[in-house]
C-alpha positions as CSV (number, residue, x, y, z in Angstrom):
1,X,-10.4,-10.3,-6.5
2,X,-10.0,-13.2,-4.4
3,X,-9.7,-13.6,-0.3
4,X,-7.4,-16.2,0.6
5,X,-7.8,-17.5,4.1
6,X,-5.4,-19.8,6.1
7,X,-5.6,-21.0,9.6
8,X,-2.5,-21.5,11.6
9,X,-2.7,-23.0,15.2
10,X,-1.0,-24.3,18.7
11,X,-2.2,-26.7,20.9
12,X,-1.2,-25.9,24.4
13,X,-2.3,-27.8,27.4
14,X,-0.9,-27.1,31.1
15,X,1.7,-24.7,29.6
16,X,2.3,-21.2,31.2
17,X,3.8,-18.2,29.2
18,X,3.7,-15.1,31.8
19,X,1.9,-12.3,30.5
20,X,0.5,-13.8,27.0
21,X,-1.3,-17.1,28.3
22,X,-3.1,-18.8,30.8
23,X,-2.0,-21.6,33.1
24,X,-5.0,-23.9,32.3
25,X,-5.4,-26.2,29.2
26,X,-5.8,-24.0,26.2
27,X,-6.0,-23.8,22.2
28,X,-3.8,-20.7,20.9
29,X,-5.0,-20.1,17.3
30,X,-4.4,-17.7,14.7
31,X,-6.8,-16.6,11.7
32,X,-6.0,-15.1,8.8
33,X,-7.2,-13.3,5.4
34,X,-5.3,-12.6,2.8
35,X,-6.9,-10.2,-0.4
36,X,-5.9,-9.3,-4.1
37,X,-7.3,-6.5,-5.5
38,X,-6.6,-4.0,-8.3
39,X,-5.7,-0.7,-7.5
40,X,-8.6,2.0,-7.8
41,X,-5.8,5.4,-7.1
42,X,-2.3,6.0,-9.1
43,X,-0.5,8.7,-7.3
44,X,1.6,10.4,-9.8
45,X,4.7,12.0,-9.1
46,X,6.4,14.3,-12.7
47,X,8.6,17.5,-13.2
48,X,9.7,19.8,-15.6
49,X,13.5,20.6,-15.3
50,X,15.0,23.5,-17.7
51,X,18.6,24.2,-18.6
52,X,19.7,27.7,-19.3
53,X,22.5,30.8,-18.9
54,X,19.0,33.3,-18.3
55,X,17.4,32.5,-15.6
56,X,14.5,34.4,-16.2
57,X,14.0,32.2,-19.5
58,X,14.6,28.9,-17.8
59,X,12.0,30.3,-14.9
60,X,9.7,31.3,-17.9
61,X,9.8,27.9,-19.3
62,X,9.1,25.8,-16.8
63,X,5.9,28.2,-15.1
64,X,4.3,27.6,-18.6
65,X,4.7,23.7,-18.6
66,X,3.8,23.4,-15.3
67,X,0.4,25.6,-15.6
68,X,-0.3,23.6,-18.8
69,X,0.0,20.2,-17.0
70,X,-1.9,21.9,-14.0
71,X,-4.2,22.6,-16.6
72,X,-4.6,19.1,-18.4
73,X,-5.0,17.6,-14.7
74,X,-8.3,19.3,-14.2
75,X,-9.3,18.3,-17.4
76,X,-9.1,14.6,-16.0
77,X,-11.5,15.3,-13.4
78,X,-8.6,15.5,-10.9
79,X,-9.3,18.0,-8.1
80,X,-8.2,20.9,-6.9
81,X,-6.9,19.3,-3.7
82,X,-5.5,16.3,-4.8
83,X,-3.0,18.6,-7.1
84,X,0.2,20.0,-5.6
85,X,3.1,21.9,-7.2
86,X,6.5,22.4,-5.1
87,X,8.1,25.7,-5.5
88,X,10.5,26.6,-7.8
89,X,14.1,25.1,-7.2
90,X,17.1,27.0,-8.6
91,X,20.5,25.2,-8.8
92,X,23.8,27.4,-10.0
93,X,25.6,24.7,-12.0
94,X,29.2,24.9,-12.2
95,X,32.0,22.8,-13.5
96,X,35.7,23.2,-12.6
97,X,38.5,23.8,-15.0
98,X,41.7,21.9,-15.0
99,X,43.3,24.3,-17.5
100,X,42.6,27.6,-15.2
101,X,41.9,25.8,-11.7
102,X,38.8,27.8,-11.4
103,X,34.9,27.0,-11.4
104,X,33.3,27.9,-14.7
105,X,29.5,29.0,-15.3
106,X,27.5,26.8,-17.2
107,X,24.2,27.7,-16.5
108,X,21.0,27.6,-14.0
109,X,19.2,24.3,-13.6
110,X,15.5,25.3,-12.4
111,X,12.5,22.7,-11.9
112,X,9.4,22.4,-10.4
113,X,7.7,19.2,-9.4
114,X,3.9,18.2,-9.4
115,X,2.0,15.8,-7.7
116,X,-1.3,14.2,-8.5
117,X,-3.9,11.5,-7.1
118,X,-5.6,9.9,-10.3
119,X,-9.0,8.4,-8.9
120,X,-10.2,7.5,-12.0
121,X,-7.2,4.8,-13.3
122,X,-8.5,4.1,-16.4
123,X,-7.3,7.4,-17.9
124,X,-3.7,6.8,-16.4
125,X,-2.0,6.1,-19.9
126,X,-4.1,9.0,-21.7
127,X,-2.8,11.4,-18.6
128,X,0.5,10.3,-19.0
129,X,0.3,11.0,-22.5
130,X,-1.0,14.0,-22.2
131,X,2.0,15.3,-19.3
132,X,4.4,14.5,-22.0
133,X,3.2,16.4,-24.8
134,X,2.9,19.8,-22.2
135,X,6.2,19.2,-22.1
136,X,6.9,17.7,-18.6
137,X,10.3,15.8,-19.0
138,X,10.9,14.1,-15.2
139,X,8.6,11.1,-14.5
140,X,10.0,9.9,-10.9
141,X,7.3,7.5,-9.8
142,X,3.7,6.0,-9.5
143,X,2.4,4.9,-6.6
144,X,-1.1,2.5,-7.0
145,X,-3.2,2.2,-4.0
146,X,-6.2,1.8,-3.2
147,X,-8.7,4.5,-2.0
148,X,-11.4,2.6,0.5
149,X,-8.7,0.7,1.8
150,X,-10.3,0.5,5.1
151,X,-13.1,-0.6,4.3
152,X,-11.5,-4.1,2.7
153,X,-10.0,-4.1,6.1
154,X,-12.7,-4.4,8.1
155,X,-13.6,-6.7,5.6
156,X,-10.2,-9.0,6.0
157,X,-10.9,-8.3,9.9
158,X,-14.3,-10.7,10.4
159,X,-12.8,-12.9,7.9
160,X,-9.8,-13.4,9.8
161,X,-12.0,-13.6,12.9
162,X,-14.0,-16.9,11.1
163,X,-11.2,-18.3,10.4
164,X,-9.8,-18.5,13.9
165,X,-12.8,-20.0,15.0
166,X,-12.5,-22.8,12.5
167,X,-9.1,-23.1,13.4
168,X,-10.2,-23.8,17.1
169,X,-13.0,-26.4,16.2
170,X,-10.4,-28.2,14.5
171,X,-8.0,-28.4,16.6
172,X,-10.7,-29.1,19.3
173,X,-11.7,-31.9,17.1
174,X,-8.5,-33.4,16.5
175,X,-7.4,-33.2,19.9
176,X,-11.0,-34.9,21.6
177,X,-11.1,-31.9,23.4
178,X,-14.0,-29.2,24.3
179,X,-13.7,-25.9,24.1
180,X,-15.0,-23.9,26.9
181,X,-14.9,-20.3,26.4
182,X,-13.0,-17.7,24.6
183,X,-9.9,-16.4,27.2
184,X,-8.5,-13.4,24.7
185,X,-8.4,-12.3,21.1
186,X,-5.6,-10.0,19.6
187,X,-4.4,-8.3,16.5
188,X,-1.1,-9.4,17.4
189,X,0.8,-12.7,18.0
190,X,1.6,-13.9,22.4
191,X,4.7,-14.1,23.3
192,X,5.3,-17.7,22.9
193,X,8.6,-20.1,22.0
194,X,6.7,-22.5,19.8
195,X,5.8,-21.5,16.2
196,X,2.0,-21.8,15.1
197,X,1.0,-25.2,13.7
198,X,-0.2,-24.1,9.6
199,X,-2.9,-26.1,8.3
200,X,-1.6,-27.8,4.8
201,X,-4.5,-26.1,3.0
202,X,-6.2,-23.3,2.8
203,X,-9.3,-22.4,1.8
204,X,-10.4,-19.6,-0.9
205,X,-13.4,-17.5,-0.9
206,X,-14.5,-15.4,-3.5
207,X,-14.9,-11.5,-3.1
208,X,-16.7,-8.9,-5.1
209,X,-14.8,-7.5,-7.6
210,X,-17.1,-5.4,-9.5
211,X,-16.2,-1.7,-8.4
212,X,-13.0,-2.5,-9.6
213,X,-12.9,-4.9,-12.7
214,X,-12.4,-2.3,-15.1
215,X,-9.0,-0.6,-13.1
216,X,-6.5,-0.4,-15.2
217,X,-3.7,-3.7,-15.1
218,X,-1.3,-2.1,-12.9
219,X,-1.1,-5.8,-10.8
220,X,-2.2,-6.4,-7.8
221,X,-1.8,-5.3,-4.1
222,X,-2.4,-7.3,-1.2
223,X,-4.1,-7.0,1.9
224,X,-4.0,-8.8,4.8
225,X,-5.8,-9.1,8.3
226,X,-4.8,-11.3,11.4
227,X,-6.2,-12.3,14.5
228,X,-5.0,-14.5,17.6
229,X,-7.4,-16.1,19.9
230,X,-6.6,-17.8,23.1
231,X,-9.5,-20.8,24.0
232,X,-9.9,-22.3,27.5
233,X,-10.6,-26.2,26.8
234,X,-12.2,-29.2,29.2
């Protein structure tokens, strides 16, 4: 995975924003990390819908397929909690009759749909597989994620923190300015009329990858982190 960082920033001096910044000369910057990184969870979302006149046989049908795949789910290590089958929906279906003007019978639609949270991707095609042979006929979506999310966070979070203080020494730099002391830092932008200054390049530091470079190619997810900062300058 990679961690792109850009730093964004606004030189203020003498301006005065009520409530966001102060009166006296000022930097306003803004840090930011951006990260790739390969999903570690699929959340898998199937169901087995059956079609018949008897409802007792379509009910019949579709409480074997779904304890088979119930089955085949604990046979890839998933547990207990992270499986979940909705009850059982019954649906009357009718269809009307232009000849007789009347709703005719065509039969009971009942289904059942499962949930599951994959933590080990790599078997996600095998599993799939597997769900299809049991005889599982509805595939409505996957959703990758990834598990420890927070802890990339807090991760992104002192990255995004560096890179506002780069972003401050720079501008302090360019400007022949000193910066005094730190006024404010925030997770989210002031209230301000003037758009942040972007800094043409950014910089790309490399993460560690390893609990995750065998994950399955599902493509990537991002994850980001900001920070503003408000500096006093002399």
């Amino acid at each position: 995975m990679r961690i792109l960082t850009g730093l964004f920033a606004l030189c203020l001096s003498g301006l005065s924003f009520a409530g966001a910044l102060p009166d006296a000369p000022h930097l306003y910057v803004k840090g930011t990390a951006f990260m790739q990184v390969q999903p570690d969870t699929a959340v898998i979302r199937v169901a087995i819908t059956e079609k018949d006149k008897a409802l007792p046989k379509a009910k019949e049908n579709v409480d074997s397929v779904m304890a088979k795949a119930i089955e085949i789910a604990k046979r890839f290590d998933i547990a207990s909690d992270d499986i979940h089958a909705d009850q059982l929906n019954v649906y009357r279906q009718t269809r009307y009759n232009r000849d007789t003007n009347e709703e005719e019978f065509k039969g009971f639609r009942v289904s059942r749909s499962l949930t599951l949270k994959l933590k080990h991707i790599s078997h996600y095609p095998k599993l799939l597989q597997a769900l299809v042979d049991s005889g599982i006929n509805q595939f409505n979506n996957t959703e990758f994620t990834v598990e420890n999310e927070s802890k990339f966070l807090n991760s992104l979070k002192k990255t995004a923190i560096k890179d506002a203080k780069k972003a401050a020494k720079e501008l302090a730099t360019e400007f022949d300015v000193e910066l005094a002391k730190l006024y404010s830092v925030s997770m989210q932008p002031m209230q301000t009329p003037t758009r942040p200054y972007m800094r043409a390049a950014p910089m790309a530091m490399e993460a560690d990858a390893s609990a995750l470079k065998d994950a399955y190619n599902t493509g990537s997810i991002k994850l980001s982190a900001e920070v503003y900062a408000v500096y006093l300058i002399d």
